[in-house]
C-alpha positions in Angstrom: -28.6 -14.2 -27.8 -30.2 -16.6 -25.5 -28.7 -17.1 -22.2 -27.8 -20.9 -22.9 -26.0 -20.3 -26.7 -23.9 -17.3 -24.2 -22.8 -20.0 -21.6 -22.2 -22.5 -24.6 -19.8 -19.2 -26.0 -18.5 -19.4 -22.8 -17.5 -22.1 -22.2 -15.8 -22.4 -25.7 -13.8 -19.8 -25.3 -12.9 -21.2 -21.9 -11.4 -24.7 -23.5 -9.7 -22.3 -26.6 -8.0 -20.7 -23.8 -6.8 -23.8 -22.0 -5.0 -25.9 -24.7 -3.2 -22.7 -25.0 0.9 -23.6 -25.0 1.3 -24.4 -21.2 4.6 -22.1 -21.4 5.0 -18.9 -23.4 7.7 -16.2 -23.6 6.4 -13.4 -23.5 8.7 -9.5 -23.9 8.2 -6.3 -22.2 10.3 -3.0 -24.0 9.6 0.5 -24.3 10.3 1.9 -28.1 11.9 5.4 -28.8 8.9 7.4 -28.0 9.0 6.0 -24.7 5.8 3.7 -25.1 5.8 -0.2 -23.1 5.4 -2.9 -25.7 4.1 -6.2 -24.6 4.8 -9.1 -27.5 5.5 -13.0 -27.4 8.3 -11.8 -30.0 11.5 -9.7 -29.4 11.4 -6.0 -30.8 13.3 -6.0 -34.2 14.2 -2.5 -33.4 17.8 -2.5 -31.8 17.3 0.7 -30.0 14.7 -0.4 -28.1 15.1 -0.2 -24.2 15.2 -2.2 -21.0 14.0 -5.7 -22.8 12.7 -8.2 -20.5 11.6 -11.8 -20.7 8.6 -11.7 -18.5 9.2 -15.7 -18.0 5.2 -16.2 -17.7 4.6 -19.7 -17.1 1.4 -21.2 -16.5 0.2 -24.9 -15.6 -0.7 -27.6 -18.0 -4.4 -28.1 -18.7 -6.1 -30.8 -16.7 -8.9 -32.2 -19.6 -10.9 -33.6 -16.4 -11.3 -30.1 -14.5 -12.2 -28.6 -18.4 -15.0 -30.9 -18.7 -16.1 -30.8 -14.9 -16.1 -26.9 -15.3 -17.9 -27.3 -19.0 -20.7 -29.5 -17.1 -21.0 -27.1 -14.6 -21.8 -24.6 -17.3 -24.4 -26.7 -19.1 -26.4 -27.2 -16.4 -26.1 -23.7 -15.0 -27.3 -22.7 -18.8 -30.5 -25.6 -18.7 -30.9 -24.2 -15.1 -31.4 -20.5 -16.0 -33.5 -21.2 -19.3 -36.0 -23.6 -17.1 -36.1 -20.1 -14.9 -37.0 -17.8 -17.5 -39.7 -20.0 -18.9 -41.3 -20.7 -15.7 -41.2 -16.7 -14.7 -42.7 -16.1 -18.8 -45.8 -18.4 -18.0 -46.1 -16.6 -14.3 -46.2 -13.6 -16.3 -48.8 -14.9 -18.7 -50.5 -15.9 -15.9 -50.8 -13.3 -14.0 -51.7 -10.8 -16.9 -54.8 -13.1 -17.3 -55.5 -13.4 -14.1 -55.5 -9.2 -13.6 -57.7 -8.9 -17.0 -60.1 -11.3 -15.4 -60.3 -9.6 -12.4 -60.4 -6.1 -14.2 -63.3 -7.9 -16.2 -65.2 -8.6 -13.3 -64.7 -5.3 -11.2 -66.2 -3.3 -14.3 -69.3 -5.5 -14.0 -69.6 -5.2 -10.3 -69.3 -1.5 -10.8 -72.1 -1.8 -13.8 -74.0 -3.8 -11.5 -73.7 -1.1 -8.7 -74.5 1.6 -10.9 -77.8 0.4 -12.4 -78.9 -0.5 -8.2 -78.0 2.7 -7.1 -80.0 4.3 -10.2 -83.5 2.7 -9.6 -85.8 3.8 -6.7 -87.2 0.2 -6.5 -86.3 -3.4 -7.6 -88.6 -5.6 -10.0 -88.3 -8.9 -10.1 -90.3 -11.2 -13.0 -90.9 -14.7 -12.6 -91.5 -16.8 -15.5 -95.6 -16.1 -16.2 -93.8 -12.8 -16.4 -95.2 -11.8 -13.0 -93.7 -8.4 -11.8 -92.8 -8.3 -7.7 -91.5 -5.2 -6.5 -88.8 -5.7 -3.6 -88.9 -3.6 -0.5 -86.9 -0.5 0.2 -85.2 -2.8 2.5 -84.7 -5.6 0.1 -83.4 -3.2 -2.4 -81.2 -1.5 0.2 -79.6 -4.7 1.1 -78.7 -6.0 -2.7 -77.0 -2.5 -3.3 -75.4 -3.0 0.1 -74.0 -6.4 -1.7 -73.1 -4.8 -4.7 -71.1 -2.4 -2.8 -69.2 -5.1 -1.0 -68.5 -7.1 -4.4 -67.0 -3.7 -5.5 -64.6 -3.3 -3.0 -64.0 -7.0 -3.0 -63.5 -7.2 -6.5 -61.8 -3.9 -7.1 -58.7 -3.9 -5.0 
């Protein structure tokens, strides 16, 4: 059950239980075996003992202060359903944003892994030319490929 249909529920129940009878008798009485019987009706049994009539009396219903409070639960409902949408698509949202960065700390690490397994770079141009980089040059691109690592794979 959604959060807005069980503020809608209660709210029902809330005006059910307001046009109530304003007034209503209401009996106490403990039967033979001793038990306390509470009942808007007096026990039929004659033996039954110390019968009181609570005299519970209660206010009339003001129709205004129903719907004010009726209102007041709507909105609260509209409220808490705009809340649990916008914390589902921060959810979404952050679950792609983690698979995204996942993605792209595996390839750093691939990246890393294929440096730090050659004993010199090759680059090819597009004749297809081969230039070999120095140690220094090849030193420095692992060196970045280190730093993208830890960058990317907090």
């Amino acid at each position: 059950m959604t959060h807005s249909k069980l503020n809608r529920l209660l709210a029902l129940l809330v005006c059910l239980l307001l046009v109530l009878p304003a007034a209503a008798q209401v009996y106490k009485w403990v039967d033979k075996d001793g038990k306390i019987h509470y009942s808007d009706k007096p026990p039929r049994d004659p033996k039954a003992k110390s019968v009181q009539d609570m005299n519970i009396e209660s206010k009339p219903t003001d129709p205004e202060a129903v719907a004010r409070e009726l209102a007041e639960l709507e909105a609260r409902g509209k409220s808490t359903d705009e809340n649990l949408r916008v914390e589902a698509q921060v959810r979404e949202q952050t679950a792609v944003e983690k698979a995204a960065n996942e993605q792209r700390c595996d390839q750093a690490r691939a990246r890393l892994a294929v440096l730090e397994s050659v004993q010199r770079m090759v680059t090819v141009d597009q004749d297809g030319k081969q230039t070999y980089k120095s140690d220094g040059e090849t030193n420095a691109e692992r060196e970045k490929a280190r730093k993208r690592v830890a960058d990317t794979c907090q």
